[in-house]
N, C-alpha and C positions, 0 to 999 in steps of 0.2 A: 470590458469582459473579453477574453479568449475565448468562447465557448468550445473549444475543441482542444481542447485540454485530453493526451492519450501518450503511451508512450515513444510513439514515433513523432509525435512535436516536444519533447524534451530532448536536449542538447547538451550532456555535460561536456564541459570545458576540461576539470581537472575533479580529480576525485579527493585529492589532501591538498590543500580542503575543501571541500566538495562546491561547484561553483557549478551552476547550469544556467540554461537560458530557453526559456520556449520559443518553436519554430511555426511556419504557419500563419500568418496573421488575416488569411481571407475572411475570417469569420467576427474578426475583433469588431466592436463597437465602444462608444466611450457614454454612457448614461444609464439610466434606468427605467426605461420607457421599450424596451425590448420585449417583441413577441415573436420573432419569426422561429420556425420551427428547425433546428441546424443542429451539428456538433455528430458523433459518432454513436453510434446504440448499443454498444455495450458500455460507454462513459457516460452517457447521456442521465441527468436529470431528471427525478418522477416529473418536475412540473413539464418538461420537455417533452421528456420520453411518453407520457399519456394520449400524445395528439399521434403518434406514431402512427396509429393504426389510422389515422382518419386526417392520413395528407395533407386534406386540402382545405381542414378547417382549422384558423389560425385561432389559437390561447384568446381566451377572453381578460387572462390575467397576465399583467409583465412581469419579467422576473430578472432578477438582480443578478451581482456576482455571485451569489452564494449556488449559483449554476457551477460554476468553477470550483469551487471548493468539494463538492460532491462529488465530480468528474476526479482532480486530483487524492480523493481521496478511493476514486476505485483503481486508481493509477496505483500507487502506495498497497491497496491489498492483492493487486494482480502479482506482485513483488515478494510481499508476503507469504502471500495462497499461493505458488501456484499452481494447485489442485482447482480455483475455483473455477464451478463448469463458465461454460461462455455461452452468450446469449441466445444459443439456438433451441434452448430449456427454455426459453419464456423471448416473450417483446412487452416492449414499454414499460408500464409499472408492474407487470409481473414478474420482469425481470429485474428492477431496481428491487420489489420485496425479496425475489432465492436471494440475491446480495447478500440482504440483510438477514435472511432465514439461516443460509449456509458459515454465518460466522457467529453467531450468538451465541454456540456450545463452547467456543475458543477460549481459553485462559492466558490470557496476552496482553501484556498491560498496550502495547500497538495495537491491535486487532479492539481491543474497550475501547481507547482513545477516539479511532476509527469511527464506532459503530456510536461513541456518545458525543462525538464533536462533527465529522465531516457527512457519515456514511446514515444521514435524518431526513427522514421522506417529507416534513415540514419542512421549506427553504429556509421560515423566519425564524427555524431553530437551531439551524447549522451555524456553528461560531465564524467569526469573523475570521481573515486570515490573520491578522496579526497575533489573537489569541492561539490559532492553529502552530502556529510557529512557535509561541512561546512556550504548548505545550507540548510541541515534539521534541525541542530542545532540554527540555528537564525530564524528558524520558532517557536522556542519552548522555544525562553529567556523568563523565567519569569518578570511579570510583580510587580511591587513594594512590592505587597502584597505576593509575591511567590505561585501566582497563576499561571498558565498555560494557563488555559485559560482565556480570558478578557471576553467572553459571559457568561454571567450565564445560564446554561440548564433551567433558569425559563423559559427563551421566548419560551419555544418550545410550540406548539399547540397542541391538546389533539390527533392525531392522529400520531403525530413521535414521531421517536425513538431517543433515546439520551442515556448515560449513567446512567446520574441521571435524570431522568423526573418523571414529573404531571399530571394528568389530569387538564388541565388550568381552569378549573371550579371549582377545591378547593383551589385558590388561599387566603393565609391569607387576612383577613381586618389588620388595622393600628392597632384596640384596641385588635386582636387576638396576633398579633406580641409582643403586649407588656405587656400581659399574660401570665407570665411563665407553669402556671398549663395548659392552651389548649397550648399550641408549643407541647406539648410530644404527645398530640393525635392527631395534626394534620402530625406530621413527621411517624405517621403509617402508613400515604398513600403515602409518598414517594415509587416509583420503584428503586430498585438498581438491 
C-alpha cells in the first residue's frame, strides 16, 4: 500500500500514451495488518481520516489497499471538479462525507463511476483496482471516428468551461462553414 497517494506523488512520464509512476515511497508498506495513522487529509480515507481528530489513539481496525483506491479516486475528482471546496470545510469523515455530498447531483458517467466504485465510505465496498481500471478504460473506448469523446464541446453555453469552447454567439452559419477563406478567422476565437 502507498498510503499517500495525492497529486504531487503522481509522475507522468509521457502523456501518448499516458504512462506514470507514483513518487514518495516513505509511507509504503507491503500486508494487511496496517493501523498507523498517515497519508494527507484531504486524500485520506474515512477509515483513516476518523482518528484525525484524536492523534494519538491508533484504529482498532486494519485496513487494506482499498486506503489507495479512495485516495486515487479523490485524486481523479480534484481533476475533474476542480470547484471541489478543500478540506478546511470539514476534517476527517466530515470531510470524506462533503466528498461525497458535493458530487452526487453530477451527471457524469466519471463522477458515477467515481462515487459507485472508488469515492465508498465502506473500505470492503470499494472495488478492487483491477476492476477500477477495467472500468475506467471502457469509459474511454474510442468511438468509430477515434474520437473520445462523442459530445462535441460546440454545445457548451457561453458561460462554461470545457477544454475546447466558444462563446455560443460566434457560432458559424452554413455559407461561413463552407468558406475556406473566413474558417481561419473565425478558429481565432476558439479558447484552447
Amino acid at each position: 500500500m502507498h498510503r499517500d497517494i495525492k497529486p504531487e506523488n503522481i509522475l507522468v512520464l509521457t502523456r501518448d500514451p499516458l504512462y506514470i509512476k507514483l513518487a514518495d515511497f516513505s509511507l509504503i508498506k507491503v500486508g494487511n495488518s496496517l493501523k498507523t495513522i498517515c497519508g494527507t487529509g484531504t486524500y485520506c480515507p474515512p477509515e483513516i481520516a476518523k482518528y484525525f481528530r484524536l492523534s494519538k489513539l491508533a484504529p482498532k481496525d486494519k485496513y487494506t489497499e482499498a486506503v489507495d483506491i479512495w485516495s486515487l479516486g479523490v485524486v481523479i475528482l480534484r481533476f475533474a471538479l476542480p470547484s471541489l471546496p478543500h478540506p478546511g470545510s470539514g476534517v476527517g469523515i466530515d470531510w470524506c462525507e462533503k466528498i461525497i455530498d458535493e458530487v452526487n447531483d453530477y451527471n457524469d458517467d466519471l463522477i458515477n463511476f467515481l462515487l459507485t466504485a472508488m469515492l465508498v465510505m465502506r473500505p470492503e465496498s470499494r472495488y478492487l483496482v483491477q476492476i477500477c481500471l477495467d472500468r475506467v478504460e471502457a469509459l474511454f473506448i474510442p468511438s468509430r471516428d477515434n474520437s473520445l469523446t462523442p459530445t462535441p464541446a460546440s454545445y457548451t453555453e457561453e458561460c462554461e468551461t470545457t477544454a475546447v469552447g466558444y462563446h455560443a454567439k460566434e457560432r458559424l452559419t452554413e455559407e461561413q462553414l463552407t468558406s475556406s477563406g473566413d474558417i481561419n478567422s473565425h478558429l481565432r476565437s476558439f479558447k484552447i
